[in-house]
C-alpha positions as CSV (number, residue, x, y, z in Angstrom):
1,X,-96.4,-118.7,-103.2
2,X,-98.1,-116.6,-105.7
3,X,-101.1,-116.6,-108.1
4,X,-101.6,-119.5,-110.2
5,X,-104.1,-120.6,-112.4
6,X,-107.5,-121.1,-110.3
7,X,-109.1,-124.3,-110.1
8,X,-112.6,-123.2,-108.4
9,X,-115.6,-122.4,-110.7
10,X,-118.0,-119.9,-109.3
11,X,-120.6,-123.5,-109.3
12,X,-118.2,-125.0,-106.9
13,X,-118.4,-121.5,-104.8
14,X,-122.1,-121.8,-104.8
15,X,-122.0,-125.2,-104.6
16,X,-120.3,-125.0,-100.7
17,X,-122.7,-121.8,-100.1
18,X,-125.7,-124.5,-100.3
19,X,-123.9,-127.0,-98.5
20,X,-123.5,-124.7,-95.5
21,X,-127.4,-125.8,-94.7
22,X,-126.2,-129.4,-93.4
23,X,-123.0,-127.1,-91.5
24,X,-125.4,-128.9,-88.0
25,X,-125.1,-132.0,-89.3
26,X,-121.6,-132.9,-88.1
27,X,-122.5,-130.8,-84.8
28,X,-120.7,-132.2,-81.3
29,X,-119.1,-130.6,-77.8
30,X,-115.3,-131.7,-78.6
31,X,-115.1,-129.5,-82.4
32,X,-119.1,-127.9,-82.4
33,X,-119.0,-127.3,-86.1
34,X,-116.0,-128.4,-86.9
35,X,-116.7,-131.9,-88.7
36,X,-119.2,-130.1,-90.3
37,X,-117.2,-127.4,-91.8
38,X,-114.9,-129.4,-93.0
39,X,-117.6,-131.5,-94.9
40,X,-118.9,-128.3,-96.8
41,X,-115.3,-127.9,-98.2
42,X,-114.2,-131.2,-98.9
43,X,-115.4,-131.1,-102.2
44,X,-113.5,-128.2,-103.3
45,X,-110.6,-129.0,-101.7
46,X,-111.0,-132.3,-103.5
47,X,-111.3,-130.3,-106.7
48,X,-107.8,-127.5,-105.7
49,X,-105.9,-130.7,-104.8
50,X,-106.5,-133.1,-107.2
51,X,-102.8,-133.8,-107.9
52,X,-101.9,-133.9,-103.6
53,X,-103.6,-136.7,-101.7
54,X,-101.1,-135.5,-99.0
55,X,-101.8,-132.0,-99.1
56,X,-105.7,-132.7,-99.3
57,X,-105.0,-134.6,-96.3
58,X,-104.0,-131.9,-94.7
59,X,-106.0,-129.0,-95.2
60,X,-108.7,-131.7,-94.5
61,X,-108.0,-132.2,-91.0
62,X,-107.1,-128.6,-90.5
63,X,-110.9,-127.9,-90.4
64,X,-111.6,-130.4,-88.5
65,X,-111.1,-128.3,-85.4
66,X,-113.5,-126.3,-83.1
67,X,-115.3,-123.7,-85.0
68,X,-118.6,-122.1,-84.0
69,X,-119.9,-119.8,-86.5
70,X,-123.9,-118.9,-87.0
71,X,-124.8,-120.4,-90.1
72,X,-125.8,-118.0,-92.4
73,X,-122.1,-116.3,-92.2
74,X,-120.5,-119.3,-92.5
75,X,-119.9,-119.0,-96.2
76,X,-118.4,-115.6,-96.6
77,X,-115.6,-117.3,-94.2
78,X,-115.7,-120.2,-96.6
79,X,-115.9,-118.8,-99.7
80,X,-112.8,-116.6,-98.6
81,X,-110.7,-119.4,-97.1
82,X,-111.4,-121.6,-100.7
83,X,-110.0,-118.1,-102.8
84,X,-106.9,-118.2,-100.6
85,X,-106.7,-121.9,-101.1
86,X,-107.0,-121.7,-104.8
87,X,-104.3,-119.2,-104.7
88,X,-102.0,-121.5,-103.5
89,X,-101.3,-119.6,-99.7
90,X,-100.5,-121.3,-97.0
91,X,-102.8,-123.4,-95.6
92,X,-101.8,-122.4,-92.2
93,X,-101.8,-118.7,-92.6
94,X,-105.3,-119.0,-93.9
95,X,-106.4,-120.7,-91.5
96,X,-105.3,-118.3,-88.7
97,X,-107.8,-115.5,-90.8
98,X,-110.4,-118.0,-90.4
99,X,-110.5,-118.6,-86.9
100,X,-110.0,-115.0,-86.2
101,X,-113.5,-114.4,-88.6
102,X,-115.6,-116.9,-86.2
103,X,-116.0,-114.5,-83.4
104,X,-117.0,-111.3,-85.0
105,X,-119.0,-113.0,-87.4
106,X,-120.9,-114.9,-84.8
107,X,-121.8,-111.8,-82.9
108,X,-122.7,-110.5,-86.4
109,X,-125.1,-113.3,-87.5
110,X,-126.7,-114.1,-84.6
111,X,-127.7,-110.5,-84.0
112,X,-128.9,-110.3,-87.3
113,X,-131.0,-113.4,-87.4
114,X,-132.0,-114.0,-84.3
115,X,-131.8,-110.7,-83.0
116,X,-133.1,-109.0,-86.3
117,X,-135.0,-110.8,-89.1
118,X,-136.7,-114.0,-87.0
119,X,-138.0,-111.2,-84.2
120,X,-139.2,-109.1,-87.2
121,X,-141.3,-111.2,-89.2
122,X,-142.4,-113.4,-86.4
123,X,-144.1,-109.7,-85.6
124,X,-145.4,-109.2,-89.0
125,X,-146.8,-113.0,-89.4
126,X,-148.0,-113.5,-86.0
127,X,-150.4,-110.4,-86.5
128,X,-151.5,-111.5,-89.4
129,X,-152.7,-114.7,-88.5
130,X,-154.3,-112.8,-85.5
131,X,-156.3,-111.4,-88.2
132,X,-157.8,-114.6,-89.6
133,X,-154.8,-115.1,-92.3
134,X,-154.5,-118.5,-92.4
135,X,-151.6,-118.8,-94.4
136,X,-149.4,-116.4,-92.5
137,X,-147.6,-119.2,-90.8
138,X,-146.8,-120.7,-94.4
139,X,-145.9,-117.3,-95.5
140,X,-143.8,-116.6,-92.5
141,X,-142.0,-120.3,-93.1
142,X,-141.0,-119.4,-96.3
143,X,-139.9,-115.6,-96.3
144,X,-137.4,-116.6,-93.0
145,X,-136.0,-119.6,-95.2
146,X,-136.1,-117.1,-98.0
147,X,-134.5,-114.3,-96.7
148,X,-131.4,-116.2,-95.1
149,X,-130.8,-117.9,-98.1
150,X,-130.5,-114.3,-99.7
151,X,-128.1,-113.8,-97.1
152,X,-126.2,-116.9,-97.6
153,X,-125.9,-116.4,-101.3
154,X,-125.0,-112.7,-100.5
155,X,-122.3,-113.5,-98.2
156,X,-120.8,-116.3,-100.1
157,X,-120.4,-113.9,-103.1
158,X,-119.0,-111.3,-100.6
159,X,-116.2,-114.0,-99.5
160,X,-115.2,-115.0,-102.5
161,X,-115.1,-111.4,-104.3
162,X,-113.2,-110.4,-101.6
163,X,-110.8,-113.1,-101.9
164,X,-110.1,-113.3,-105.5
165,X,-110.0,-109.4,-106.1
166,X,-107.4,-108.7,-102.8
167,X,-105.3,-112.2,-103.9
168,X,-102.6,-109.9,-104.9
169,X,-102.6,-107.6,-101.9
170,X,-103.2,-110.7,-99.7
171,X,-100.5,-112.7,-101.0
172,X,-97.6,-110.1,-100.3
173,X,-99.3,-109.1,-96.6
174,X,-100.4,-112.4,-95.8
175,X,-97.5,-113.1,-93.0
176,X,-98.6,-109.4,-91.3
177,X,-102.6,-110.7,-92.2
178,X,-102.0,-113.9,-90.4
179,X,-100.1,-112.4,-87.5
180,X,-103.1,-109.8,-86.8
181,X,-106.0,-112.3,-86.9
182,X,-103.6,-114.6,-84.3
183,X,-103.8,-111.4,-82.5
184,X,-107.1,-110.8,-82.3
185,X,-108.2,-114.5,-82.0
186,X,-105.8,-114.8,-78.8
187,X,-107.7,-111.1,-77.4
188,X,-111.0,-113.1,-78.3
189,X,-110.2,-116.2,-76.0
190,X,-108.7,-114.0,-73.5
191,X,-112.1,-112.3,-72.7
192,X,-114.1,-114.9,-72.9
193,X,-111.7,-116.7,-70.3
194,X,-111.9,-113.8,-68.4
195,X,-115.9,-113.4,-68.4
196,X,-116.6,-117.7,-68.5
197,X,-113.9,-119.2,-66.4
198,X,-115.1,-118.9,-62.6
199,X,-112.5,-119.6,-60.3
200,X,-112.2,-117.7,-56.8
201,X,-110.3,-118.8,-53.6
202,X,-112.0,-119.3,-50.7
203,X,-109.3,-119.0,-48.4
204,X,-109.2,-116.1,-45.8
205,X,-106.1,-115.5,-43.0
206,X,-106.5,-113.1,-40.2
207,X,-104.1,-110.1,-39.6
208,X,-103.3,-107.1,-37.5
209,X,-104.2,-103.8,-39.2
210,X,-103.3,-100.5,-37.0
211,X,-104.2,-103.2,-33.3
212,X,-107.3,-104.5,-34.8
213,X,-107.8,-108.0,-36.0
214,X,-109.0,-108.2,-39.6
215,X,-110.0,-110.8,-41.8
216,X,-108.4,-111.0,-45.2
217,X,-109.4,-112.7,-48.4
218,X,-106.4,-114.1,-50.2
219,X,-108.7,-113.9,-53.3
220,X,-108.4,-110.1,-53.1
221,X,-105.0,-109.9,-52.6
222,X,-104.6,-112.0,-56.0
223,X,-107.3,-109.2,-57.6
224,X,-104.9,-106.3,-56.7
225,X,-101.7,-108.2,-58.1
226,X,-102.8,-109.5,-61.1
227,X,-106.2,-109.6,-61.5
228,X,-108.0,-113.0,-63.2
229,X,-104.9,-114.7,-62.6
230,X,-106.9,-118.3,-61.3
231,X,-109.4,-118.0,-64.5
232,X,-106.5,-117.8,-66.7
233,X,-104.5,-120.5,-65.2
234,X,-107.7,-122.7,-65.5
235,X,-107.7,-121.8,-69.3
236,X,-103.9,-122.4,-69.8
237,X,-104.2,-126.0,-68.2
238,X,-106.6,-127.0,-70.3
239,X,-105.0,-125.7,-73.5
240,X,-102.0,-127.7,-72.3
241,X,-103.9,-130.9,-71.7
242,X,-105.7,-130.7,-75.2
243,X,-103.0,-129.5,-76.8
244,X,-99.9,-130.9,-75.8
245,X,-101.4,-134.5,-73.7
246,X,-104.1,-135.2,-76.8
247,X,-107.0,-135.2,-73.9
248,X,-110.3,-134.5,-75.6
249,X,-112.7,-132.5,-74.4
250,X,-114.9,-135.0,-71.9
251,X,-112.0,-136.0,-70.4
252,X,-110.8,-132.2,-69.7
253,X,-114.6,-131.8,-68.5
254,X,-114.2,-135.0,-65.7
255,X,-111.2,-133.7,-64.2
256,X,-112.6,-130.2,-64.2
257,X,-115.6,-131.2,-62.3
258,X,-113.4,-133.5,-60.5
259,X,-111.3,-131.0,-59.0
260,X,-114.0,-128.3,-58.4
261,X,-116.0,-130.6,-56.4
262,X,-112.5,-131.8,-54.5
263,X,-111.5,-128.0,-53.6
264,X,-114.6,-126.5,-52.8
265,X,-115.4,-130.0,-50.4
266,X,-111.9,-128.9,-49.0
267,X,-112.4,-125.1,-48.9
268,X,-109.6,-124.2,-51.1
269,X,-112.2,-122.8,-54.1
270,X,-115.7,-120.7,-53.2
C-alpha cells in the first residue's frame, strides 16, 4: 500500500457526481441502493483498474450490497471512496468507512432536504403563486433542482478533497480508520435493532409473593436480565441466514412473518 500515481481526473470525479441522479434507478428491498451505487462507480473503477479484470471484479461486487444513503450526499461518500481507491487501499478497509458514512449522512441529507430546503422554498413559491405569479411553480421547479445540484457538486468536491489531501494520513491510520467506522456501523445497527425489531413474550406464570398469588410476565423478567435480548436475537438470526445460508431478503421476510403469525396463534409472542 502506499501512494501511487492517480488514475482519476477531476472529469471522472464529476463525472460520478452527475451520475448519482440515476443512484434510484437500480433501487430494490434486498440491496435498496446498492445496484445503483455500484453503477455510478463502475466507470471509474473501470478506469483505476484497467490492468485487473479480477480486482475490478471485486470492488464491483463489493458495492453491490445494501446501502441507503439520501441522494444528494451520496457523492461526497463516493467521491471519497474513488480517492482511497485510486490510492491503492484496501478495498475492504474502504469499504468499512463507507458503510459507516451511510447512516450519519442520511440523517444529514434528509434533514437538509427534506427537512430544510423543499419545506423552505415550497413556502416561498407557494405564496407567490397565491399572489397571481404564474410562474412560481416553474421558478420553484428549478431553484429545488438548482440548489441540490449545488449541493451535489459541493459535496462531491468535499469527498474528493478530503480524500486526496488526508491520502497520506489515511494510508498509515487506515487499519485504526477502518476499525472505528466498523465500530460505529455495528453501534448504528444495534440501535436501530433495538428501536425496529419488535419482539415480546406473551407468556405469564403465576407465583407466590409474601402469601399472595401474583401474576408474572416472563417478558419482564427478560427486561431486568438483559434487556432487548428477543429483538437482538431476531436480528442475529437473520444476519446468520443472509450471511452465512445465502437466503435473500424475501425469503428471510416469509419465514419471519411465518413464525410471527405461528407464535402469536400459539401464545408464545404478544
Amino acid at each position: 500500500m502506499g501512494s501511487k500515481k492517480h488514475l482519476l481526473s477531476k472529469k471522472d470525479y464529476l463525472n460520478v457526481t452527475l451520475r448519482s441522479y440515476i443512484l434510484q434507478n437500480g433501487f430494490n428491498y434486498t440491496n435498496y441502493q446498492g445496484t445503483g451505487y455500484a453503477n455510478i462507480l463502475f466507470p471509474a473503477l473501470k478506469k483505476i483498474y484497467k490492468d485487473d479484470s479480477d480486482k475490478l471484479k471485486k470492488t464491483t461486487i463489493s458495492n453491490i450490497e445494501f446501502y441507503n444513503v439520501n441522494p444528494q450526499t451520496v457523492p461526497f461518500v463516493s467521491s471519497l471512496q474513488l480517492a482511497l481507491l485510486d490510492n491503492g487501499e484496501d478495498v475492504e478497509n474502504v469499504r468499512t468507512i463507507k458503510m459507516a458514512l451511510m447512516g450519519p449522512l442520511a440523517g444529514i441529507g434528509d434533514a437538509l432536504s427534506q427537512f430544510g430546503i423543499a419545506p423552505l422554498l415550497s413556502t416561498i413559491f407557494a405564496s407567490m403563486a397565491m399572489s397571481g405569479v404564474s410562474v412560481a411553480p416553474l421558478l420553484f421547479l428549478f431553484s429545488i433542482v438548482g440548489i441540490n445540484l449545488i449541493v451535489k457538486l459541493f459535496l462531491g468536491w468535499l469527498g474528493f478533497k478530503m480524500g486526496t489531501d488526508a491520502i497520506e494520513m489515511i494510508s498509515s491510520q487506515i487499519s485504526k480508520i477502518s476499525r472505528a467506522a466498523n465500530i460505529v456501523g455495528v453501534t448504528v445497527i444495534s440501535g436501530l435493532a433495538v428501536k425496529f425489531v419488535k419482539a415480546n413474550l406473551a407468556i405469564e406464570y403465576s407465583t407466590m409473593i409474601d402469601g399472595e398469588e401474583q401474576i408474572v410476565a416472563l417478558q419482564e423478567v427478560f427486561d431486568q436480565i438483559l434487556p432487548n435480548i428477543l429483538p437482538a436475537g431476531v436480528t442475529l438470526l437473520c444476519f446468520y441466514l443472509i450471511q452465512k445460508k445465502g437466503w435473500n431478503v424475501y425469503k428471510v421476510l416469509a419465514l419471519l412473518i411465518i413464525l410471527g403469525i405461528a407464535l402469536s396463534y400459539l401464545g408464545i409472542l404478544q
